[in-house]
C-alpha positions in Angstrom: 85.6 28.6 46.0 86.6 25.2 47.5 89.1 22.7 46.1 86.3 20.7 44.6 85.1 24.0 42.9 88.1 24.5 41.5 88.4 21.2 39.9 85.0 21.5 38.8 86.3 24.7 37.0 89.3 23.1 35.2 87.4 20.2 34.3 85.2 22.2 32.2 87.6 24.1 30.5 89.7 20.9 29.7 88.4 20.8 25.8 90.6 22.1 23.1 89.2 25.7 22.3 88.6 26.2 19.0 90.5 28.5 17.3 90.8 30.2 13.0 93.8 27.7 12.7 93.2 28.2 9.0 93.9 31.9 9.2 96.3 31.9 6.8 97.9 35.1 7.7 101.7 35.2 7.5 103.3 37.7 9.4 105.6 40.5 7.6 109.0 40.9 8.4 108.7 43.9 10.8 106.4 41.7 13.2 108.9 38.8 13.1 111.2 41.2 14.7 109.0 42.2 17.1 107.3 39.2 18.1 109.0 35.7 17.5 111.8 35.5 19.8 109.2 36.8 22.5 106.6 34.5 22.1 109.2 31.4 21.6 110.7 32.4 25.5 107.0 32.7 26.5 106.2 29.3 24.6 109.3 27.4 26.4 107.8 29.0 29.7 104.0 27.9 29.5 105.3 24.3 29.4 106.7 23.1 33.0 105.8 19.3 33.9 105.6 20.1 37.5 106.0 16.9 38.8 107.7 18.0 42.0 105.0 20.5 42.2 102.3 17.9 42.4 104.2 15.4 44.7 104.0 18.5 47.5 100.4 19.2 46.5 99.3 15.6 46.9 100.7 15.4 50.2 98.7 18.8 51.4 95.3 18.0 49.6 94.6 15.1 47.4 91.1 17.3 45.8 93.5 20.3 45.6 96.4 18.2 44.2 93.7 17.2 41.5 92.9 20.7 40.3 96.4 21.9 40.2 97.5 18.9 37.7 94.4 20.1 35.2 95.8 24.0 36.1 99.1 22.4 34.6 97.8 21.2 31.8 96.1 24.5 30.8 99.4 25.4 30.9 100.8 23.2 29.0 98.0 24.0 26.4 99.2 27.2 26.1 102.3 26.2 25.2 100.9 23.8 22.8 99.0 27.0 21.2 101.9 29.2 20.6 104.1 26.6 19.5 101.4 25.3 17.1 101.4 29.2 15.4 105.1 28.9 15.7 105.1 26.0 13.4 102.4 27.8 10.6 105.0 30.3 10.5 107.9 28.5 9.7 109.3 28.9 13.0 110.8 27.0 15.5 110.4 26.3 19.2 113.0 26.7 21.7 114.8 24.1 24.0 116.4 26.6 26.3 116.6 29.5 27.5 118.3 31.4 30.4 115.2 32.8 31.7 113.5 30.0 31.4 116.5 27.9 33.5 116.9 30.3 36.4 112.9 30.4 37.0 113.6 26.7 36.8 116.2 27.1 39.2 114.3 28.5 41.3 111.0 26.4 41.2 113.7 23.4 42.3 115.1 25.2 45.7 111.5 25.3 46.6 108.5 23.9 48.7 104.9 24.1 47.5 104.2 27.9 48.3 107.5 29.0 46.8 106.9 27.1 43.8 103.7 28.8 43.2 104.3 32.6 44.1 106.7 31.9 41.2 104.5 30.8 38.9 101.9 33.5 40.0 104.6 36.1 39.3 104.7 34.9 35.7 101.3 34.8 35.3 100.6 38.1 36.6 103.3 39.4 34.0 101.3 37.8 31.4 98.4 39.5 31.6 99.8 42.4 30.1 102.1 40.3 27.9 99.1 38.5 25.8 97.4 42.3 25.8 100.1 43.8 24.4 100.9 40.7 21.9 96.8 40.3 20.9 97.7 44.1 19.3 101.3 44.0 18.4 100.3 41.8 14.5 97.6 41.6 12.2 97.2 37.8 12.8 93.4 36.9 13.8 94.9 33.6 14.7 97.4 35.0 17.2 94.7 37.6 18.7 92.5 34.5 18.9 95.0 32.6 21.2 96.1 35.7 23.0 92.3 36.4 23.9 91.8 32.9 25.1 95.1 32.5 27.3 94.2 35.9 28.8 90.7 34.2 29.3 92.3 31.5 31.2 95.1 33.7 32.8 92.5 35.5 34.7 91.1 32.6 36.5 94.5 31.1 37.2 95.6 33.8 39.4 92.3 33.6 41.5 93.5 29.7 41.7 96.8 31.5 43.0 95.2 33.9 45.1 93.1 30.4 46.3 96.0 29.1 47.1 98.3 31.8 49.0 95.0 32.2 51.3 95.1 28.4 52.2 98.5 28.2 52.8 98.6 31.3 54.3 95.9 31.4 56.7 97.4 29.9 59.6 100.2 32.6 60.0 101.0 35.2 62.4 99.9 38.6 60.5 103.3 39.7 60.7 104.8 36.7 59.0 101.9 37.2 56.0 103.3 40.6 55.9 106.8 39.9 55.3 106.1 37.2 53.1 103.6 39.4 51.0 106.8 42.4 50.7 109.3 39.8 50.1 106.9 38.5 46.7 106.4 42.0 46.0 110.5 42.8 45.8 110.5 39.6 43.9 107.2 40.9 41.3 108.9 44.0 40.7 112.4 42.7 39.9 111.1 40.3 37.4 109.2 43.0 35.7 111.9 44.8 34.6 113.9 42.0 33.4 110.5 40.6 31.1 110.5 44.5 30.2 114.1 43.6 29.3 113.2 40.9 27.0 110.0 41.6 25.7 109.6 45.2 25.5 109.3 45.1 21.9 105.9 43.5 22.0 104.3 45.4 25.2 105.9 48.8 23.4 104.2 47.4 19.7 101.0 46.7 21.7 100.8 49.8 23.7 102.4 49.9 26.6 105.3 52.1 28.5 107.4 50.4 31.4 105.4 52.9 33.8 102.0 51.6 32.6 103.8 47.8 32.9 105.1 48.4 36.2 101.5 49.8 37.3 99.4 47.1 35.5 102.1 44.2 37.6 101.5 45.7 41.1 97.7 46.0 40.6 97.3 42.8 39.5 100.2 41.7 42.6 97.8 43.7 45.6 94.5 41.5 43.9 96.7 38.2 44.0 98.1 38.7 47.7 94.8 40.3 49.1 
């Protein structure tokens, strides 16, 4: 796929999906436990402005710069989605969080590429975070979103795995090599501190920290080629 294809893509998966928003299930105490502190940190996560992110893109590719501002927004959407089911639950969203502030951090030391192996390390963790959350409650309205963010999750890292080969094609093998380990050290650090915070949820929906840690550097190999 080209740049163009790829805004094609996000174009037409810009509309609202629609979702059982009148589910009406409420979820019991035990899956509070389990699940709403998780999917508040993973709320406050889906919703980065990248600005700075788009001011390097724009200055690389103005049709590339156009699809990763609608890859932000889907984003954003999912953010939008969880804190919506928040809300029906009586809950609240959070402002902060340190997680949330050092990823941050570490978006803001960073160029274009840097920026985005980041992101593509969180979304290749959430592939098996929205699994194991779709079977962790009874809520058809959470399953519903989960199903449809994994949807969307999918094609996101092939936008990532567009990306790394752009930016990456250029280099000496050897300097692809190191920079493919170095994400790799970084992939499997930041599994075990989401298995840290979340492993209520993937344990509720299913999953040990072996079948985690397999699922991340599977889905890592795909993303780096």
């Amino acid at each position: 796929m080209t740049e163009t294809d790829w805004l094609r893509y996000f174009r037409a998966n810009s509309a609202d999906p629609q979702l059982p928003w009148d589910d009406g299930y409420r979820l019991s105490g035990a899956e509070r436990t389990v699940v709403v502190e998780s999917i508040q940190q993973f709320q406050l996560g889906e919703n980065a402005q990248g600005r700075r992110l788009l001011e390097r893109a724009q200055a690389l590719d103005a049709a590339y710069a156009g699809a990763l501002r609608l890859f932000i927004q889907e984003e954003q959407r999912h953010s939008y989605l969880l804190g919506r089911f928040l809300a029906l639950q009586g809950e609240r969203c959070l402002s902060r969080h340190w997680v949330h502030a050092v990823f941050r951090r570490l978006r803001g030391l960073a160029g274009l590429e840097l920026r985005m192996r980041v992101l593509a390390t969180a979304e290749v963790l959430a592939i098996p975070y929205y699994t194991a959350l779709r079977e962790a409650t009874g809520s058809t309205l959470l399953k519903s979103i989960c199903s449809r963010i994994l949807q969307e999750e999918a094609e996101h890292l092939r936008f990532q795995a567009f990306t790394f080969g752009r930016l990456g094609s250029r280099r000496p093998a050897l300097l692809r090599g190191f920079v493919r380990t170095a994400h790799r050290w970084f992939l499997m650090a930041t599994t075990l501190l989401v298995w840290m915070e979340h492993g209520q949820v993937f344990r509720a929906g299913g999953f040990s920290l072996g079948r985690l840690w397999a699922h991340s550097l599977a889905q890592g190999e795909r993303l780096w080629g």
